[in-house]
N, C-alpha and C positions, 0 to 999 in steps of 0.2 A: 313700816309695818307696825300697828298696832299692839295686835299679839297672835298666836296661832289659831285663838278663838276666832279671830277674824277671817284667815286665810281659808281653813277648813269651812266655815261659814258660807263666804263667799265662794267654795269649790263646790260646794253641797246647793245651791241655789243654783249656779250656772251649767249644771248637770242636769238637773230638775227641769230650769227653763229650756235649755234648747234640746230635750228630748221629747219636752212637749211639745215644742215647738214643730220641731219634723214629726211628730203625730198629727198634728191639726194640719201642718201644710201635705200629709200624705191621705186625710181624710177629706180635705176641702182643698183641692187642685184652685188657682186661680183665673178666673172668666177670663178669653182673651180672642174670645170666636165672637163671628159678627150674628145677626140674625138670617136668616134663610132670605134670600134675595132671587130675583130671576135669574134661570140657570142659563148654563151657556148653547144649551140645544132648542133654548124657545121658551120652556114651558112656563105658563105661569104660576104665580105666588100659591094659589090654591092647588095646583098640578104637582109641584113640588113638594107638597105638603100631605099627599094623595097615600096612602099607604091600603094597598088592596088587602084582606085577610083571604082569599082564599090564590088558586095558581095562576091564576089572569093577572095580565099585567099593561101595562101601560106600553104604547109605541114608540114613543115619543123621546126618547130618551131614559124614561122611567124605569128604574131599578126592580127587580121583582126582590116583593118583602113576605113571600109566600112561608105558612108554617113548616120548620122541618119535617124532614122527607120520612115519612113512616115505615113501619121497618118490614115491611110487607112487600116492596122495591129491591129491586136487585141489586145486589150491594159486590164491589168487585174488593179483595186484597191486595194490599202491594207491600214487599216486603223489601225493604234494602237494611244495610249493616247499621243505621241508628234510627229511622224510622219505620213506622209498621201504618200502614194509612188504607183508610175502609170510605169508597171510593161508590155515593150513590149513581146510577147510572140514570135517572132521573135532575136534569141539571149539572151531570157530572162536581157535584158539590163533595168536598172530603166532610164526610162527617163523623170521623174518627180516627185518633192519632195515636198512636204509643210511640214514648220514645223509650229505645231499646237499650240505651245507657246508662238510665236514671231507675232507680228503684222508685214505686208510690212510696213505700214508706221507709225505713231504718233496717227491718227485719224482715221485711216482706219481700218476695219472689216477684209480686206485680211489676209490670213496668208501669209506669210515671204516663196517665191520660191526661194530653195534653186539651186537645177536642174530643167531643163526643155530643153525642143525641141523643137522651134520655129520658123518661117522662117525665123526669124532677129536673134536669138543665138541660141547656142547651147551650154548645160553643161548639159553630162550626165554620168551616171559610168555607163560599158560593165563588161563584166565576161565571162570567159567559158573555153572549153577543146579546146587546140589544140595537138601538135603531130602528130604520124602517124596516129592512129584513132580517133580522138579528131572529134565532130563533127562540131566544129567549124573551123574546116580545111579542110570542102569539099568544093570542087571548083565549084559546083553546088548553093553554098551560105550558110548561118549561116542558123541552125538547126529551125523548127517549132516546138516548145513547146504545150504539151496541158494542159491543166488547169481544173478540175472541176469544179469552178464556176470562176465569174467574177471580184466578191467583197468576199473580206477577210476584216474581223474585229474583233479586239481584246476586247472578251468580256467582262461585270465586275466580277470581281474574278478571271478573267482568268490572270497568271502570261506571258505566251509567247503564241505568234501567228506564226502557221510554214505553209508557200504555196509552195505545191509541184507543179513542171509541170515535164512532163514528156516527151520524145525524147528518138523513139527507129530506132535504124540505119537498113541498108540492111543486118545484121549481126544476126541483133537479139539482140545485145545488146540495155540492157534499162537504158538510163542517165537520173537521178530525179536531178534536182535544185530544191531544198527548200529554200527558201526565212524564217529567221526565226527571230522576233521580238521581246523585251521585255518591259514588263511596265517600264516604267520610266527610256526610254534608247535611246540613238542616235544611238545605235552600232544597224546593221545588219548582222546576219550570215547570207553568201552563203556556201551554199557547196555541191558537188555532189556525188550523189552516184551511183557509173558504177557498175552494176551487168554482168556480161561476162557469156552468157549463150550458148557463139559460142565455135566451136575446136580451136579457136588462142588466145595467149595471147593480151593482148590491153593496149596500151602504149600511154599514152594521156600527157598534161602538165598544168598546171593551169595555168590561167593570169587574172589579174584583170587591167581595166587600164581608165583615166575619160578624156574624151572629150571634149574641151569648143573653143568656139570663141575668135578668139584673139581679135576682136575687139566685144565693145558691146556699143549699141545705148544709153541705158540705163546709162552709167559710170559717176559717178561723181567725178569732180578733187578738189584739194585742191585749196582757197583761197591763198590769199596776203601769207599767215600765215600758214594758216592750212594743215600740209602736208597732201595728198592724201594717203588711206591705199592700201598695198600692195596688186595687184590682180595676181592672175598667180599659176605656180609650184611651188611645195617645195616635196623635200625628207630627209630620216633620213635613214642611215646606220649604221655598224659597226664601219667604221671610221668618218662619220661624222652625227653631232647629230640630226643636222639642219640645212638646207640648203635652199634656193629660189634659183630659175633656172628659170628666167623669159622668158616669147614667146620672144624674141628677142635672148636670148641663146639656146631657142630651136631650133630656125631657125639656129641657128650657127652651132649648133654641136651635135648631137644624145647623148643621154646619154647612156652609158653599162657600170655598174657596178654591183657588185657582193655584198652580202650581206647575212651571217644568220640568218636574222628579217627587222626589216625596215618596214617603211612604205611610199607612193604617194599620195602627197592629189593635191587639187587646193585650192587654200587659197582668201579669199577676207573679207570685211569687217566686223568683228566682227562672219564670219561664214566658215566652213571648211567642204568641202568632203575630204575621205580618206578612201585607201586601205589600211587593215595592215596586210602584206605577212605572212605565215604560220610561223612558228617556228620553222627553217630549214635551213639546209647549203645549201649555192647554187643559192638563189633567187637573178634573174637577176632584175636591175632598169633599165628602157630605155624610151628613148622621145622620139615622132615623131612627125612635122611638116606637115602639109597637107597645101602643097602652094595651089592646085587648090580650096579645101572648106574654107580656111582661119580659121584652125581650129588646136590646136595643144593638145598632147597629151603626159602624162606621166603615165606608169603603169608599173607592175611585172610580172614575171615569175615564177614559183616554178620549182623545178623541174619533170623532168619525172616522172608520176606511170607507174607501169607495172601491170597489174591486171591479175594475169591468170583464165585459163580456166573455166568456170564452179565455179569461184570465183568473191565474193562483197569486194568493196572497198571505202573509201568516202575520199575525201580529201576538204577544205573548206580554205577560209580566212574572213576576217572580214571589215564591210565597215563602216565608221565615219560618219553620214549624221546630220551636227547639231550647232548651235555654240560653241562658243571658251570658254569651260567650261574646263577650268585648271586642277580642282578634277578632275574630270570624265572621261577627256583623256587621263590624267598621268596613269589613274587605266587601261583604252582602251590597252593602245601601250606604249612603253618606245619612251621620248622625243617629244610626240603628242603635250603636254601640252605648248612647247614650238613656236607654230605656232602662241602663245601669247604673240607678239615680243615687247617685250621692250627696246629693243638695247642696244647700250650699257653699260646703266647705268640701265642695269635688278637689279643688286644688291641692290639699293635702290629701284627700283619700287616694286620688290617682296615683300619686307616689306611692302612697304605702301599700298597694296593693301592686303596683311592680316593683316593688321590695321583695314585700310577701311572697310573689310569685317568683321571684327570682333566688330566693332563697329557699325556698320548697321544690325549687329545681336539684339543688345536691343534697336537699336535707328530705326529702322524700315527703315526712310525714309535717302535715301542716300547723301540729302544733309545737314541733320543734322551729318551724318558720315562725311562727308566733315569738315564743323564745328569743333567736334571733333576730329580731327586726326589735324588740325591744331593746338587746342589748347595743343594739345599734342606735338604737333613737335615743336611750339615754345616754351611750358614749358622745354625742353629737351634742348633748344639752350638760355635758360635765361642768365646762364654764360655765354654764348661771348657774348651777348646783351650788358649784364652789361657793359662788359669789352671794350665792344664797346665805350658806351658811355663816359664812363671814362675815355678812351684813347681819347676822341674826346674833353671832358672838361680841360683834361690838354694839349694838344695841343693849344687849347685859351688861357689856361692860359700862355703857351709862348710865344704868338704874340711879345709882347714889346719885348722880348729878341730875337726873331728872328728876327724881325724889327731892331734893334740895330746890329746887326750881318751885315744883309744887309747893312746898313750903312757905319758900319765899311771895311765890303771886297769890297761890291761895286761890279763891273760885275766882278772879278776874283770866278768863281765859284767854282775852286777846292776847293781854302781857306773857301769858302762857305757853302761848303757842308763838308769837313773837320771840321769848323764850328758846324754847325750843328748838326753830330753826336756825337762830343763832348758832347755839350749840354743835346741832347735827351739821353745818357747814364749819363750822372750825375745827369738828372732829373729823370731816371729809366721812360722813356715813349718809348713806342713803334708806332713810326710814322705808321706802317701799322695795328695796333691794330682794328682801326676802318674798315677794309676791310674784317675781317676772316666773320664778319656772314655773309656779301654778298656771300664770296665764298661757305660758306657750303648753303646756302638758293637755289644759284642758280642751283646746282643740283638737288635739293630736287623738285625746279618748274619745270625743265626739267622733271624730273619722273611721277611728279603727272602729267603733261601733258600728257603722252605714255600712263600710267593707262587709262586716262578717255578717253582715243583715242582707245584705243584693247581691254576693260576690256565692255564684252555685259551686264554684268550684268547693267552698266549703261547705258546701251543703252534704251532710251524709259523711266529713272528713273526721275519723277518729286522730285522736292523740295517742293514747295509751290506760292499760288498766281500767277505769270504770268511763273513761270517758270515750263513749265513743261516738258520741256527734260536738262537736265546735261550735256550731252551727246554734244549738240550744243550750239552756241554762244542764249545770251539772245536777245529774239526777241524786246524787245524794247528798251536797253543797257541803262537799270536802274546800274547793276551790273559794269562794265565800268565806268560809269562817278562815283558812288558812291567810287567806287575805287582809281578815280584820283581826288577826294576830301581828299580822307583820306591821298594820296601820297604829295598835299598840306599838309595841318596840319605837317605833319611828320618832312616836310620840313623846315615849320615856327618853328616846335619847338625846331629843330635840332638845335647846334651851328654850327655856321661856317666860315672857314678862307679867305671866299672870300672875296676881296676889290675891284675889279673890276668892277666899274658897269655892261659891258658888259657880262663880267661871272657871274652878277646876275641876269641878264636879261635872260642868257642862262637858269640856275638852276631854272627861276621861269617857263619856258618853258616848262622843263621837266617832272612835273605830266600829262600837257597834248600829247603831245608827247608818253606817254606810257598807256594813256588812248585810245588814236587812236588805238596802237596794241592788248589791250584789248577786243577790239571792236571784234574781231573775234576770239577769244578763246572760247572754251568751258566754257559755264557756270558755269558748276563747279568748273574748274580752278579758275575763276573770281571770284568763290566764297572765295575760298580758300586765293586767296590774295587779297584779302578783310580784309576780319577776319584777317587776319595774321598781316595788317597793322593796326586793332582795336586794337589787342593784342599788336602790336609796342606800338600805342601812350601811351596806358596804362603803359604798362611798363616804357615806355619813361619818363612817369611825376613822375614815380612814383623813379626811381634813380637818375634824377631830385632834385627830393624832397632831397634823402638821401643826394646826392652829395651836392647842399646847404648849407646842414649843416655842412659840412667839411669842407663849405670856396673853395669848389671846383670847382663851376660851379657858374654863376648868369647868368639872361634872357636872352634871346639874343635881341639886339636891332631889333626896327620897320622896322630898313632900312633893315635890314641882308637876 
């Protein structure tokens, strides 16, 4: 270790970089879809590529990309214990969600609109039958649903809520969409049940697929600092686990791939819609672009049924309306759970967030879990503390003899530095001693950063006193400056090799300099190295002390 100008230096860059970094990789997902290729129901390259603008639609397997449903249509409610869902009966399309857990904002009574239909956006999930009899591939327009009443509620005692409607064709055939709900669940089944009461067989196809606006009025970007969360597509296949496919590569390129399971969602902050395809060889993924409505589209295929004669059939998939609840998805879908991006340093953030959560199980409030998971992770990094320190006190105690050295070589720095490590091996000191905890610490902040950026549990989690979201920077950046007092102290207490005035002029700089980029961290962040830098000076004084008595270390001077 050269000197603490260094360490700080290099902490203050590697901060910088990788939080630009997961900004550019959350703004520019990487290409990994192929181009729009022959589908697996026939159709060709331009067929596929067909996007009708008005409710006519294609036979052939072709998805209807019809404009959302106007509000002029009879629209049905359903009400269970965490969703609220507004239920077109044209196409049986959910074109409006509340979720009943989550507040819109901090202070507000609203519940949290998940989807919705609006003249300035649109995000909704469609569903339905096509094929050759699918009634969603008459070219007269997407099927009229009938409903027996208007409002469905899921009563007390009641474990699930199911709403039929019902669409019977010029055949005779009768298709039931039930809509079917569970307490204390985000998942929705759809599924239909085609009763074939004519002389032909009837061969229809499932698709599920969710609509949104590529732009929305509403969008908030990230600060200086704070990168902006991922808004857009994502899918999971057989060969890939997780995937973003952003409106800018949907304009590029169609998606057609093939899949046994798998699921389409639309992904945005701290919350997620998602199709999860049946359980089945065959299931097509594909994208559509709607240049004229500014709207793009990812959903599924299943394959063909064939239902004969005088024969009932149901086939169904499952829809995700809810936030980014890890448990709950993992158990939903295989790889759901991962829509909860922590990039790519998941492998420490996963820990720390069943840390987090496990310590916010007796400590109730999440920023006393913050607290504790700090005093935990630097109880576990004591050892290189120590060994920090100790490498930092016998590097003082070389000055004189590296100061003699310079003397002696003078500007020949080979001889110098030759020199040098002579020296620091017959002292048994490790010039980069003092650098390991920076390097384990600074991934540890990068994580717990992604944590309190994708993790909703903390979303809306007060601490105490003025702070009452974690989730966002503190509104009056007590937290911040408390912060770049304590990175003082740390500093004053520290030894160090600088002689420079100018490099100590720099280093006295530097607490404030990194209390500026604190300023727009998450609070809880801010909390976290906070405490982390209490628990330093503590420790600090306290090997300090040990070292002392070894004749190891003494104060460091007024000027230092």
């Amino acid at each position: 270790m050269e000197s603490q100008r260094n360490i700080l230096i290099i902490a203050l860059l590697l901060v910088s970089f990788l939080i630009w970094q997961k900004w550019d990789e959350h703004q520019n997902p990487p290409v990994v879809a192929q181009q729009t290729t022959q589908t697996a129901t026939g159709n060709n390259a331009d067929d596929a590529n067909f996007v009708p603008e008005s409710d006519s639609v294609q036979v052939d397997g072709e998805v209807p990309t019809d404009a959302a449903a106007p509000a002029s249509r009879n629209l049905i409610t359903v009400l269970s214990d965490t969703l609220k869902l507004t239920i077109d009966t044209q196409g049986g399309d959910i074109v409006g969600t509340e979720l009943l857990e989550h507040n819109d904002s901090l202070n507000s009574d609203d519940k949290f609109t998940l989807l919705s239909n609006t003249a300035n956006f649109v995000n909704i999930a469609q569903s339905g039958l096509i094929g050759n009899d699918g009634p969603d591939a008459n070219k007269a327009g997407r099927p009229i649903y009938q409903a027996e009443q208007h409002d469905y509620v899921l009563a007390d005692g009641q474990d699930t809520l199911s709403v039929p409607l019902t669409f019977t064709n010029d055949n005779g055939v009768v298709f039931t969409k039930v809509f079917t709900l569970t307490r204390d669940s985000h998942v929705v089944n759809v599924s239909y049940n085609i009763d074939n009461q004519s002389a032909e067989p009837v061969v229809t196809q499932l698709y599920g697929q969710l609509k949104q606006s590529v732009n929305s009025v509403d969008e908030k970007s990230g600060n200086m600092l704070m990168a902006s969360a991922y808004r857009g597509p994502a899918y999971s296949t057989d060969d890939t686990r997780y995937t973003k496919y952003d409106f800018k590569k949907v304009k590029e390129a169609n998606l057609n791939l093939t899949t046994a399971n798998g699921w389409v969602g639309m992904l945005q902050h701290y919350f997620v819609s998602a199709w999860i395809a049946p359980l089945e060889d065959g299931n097509q993924i594909y994208s559509r672009n709607l240049n004229n409505q500014g709207q793009a589209i990812i959903g599924f295929k299943a394959q063909p049924t064939t239902v004969a004669a005088g024969s009932t059939q149901t086939v169904s998939a499952e829809l995700w309306l809810g936030p980014k609840l890890q448990k709950k998805m993992a158990a939903a879908a295989d790889n759901l759970d991962l829509t909860v991006d922590y990039g790519w340093l998941w492998f420490i953030a996963q820990p720390l967030f069943k840390l987090l959560h496990f310590l916010q199980s007796f400590a109730i409030n999440w920023g006393l879990a913050i607290i504790l998971t700090t005093f935990v992770v630097r109880g576990v990094m004591y050892p290189l503390t120590k060994a920090q320190y100790t490498s930092m006190a016998k590097m003082r105690m070389l000055q004189p003899k590296l100061a003699a050295l310079k003397e002696r070589f003078g500007d020949d720095r080979q001889k110098m530095s030759q020199g040098m490590m002579e020296l620091y091996k017959k002292e048994k000191v490790n010039p980069l001693g003092g650098c390991l905890p920076i390097v384990v610490q600074m991934p540890i902040f990068i994580s717990l950063y992604w944590v309190l950026m994708e993790s909703v549990e903390l979303r809306h989690a007060p601490f105490m006193l003025w702070i009452d979201d974690l989730s966002v920077r503190d509104p009056y950046f007590v937290l911040p400056i408390l912060m770049g007092i304590s990175m003082f102290l740390i500093q004053k207490m520290s030894p160090t090799t600088v002689t420079d005035p100018l490099q100590q002029k720099v280093m006295q700089f530097m607490p404030i300099i990194f209390t500026f980029f604190f300023l727009w961290f998450p609070a809880g962040l801010t909390l976290y190295w906070l405490v982390s830098n209490v628990v330093t000076i503590t420790q600090q004084w306290y090997i300090f002390r040990q070292l002392e008595k070894k004749g190891l270390h003494s104060k460091p001077d007024a000027k230092a």
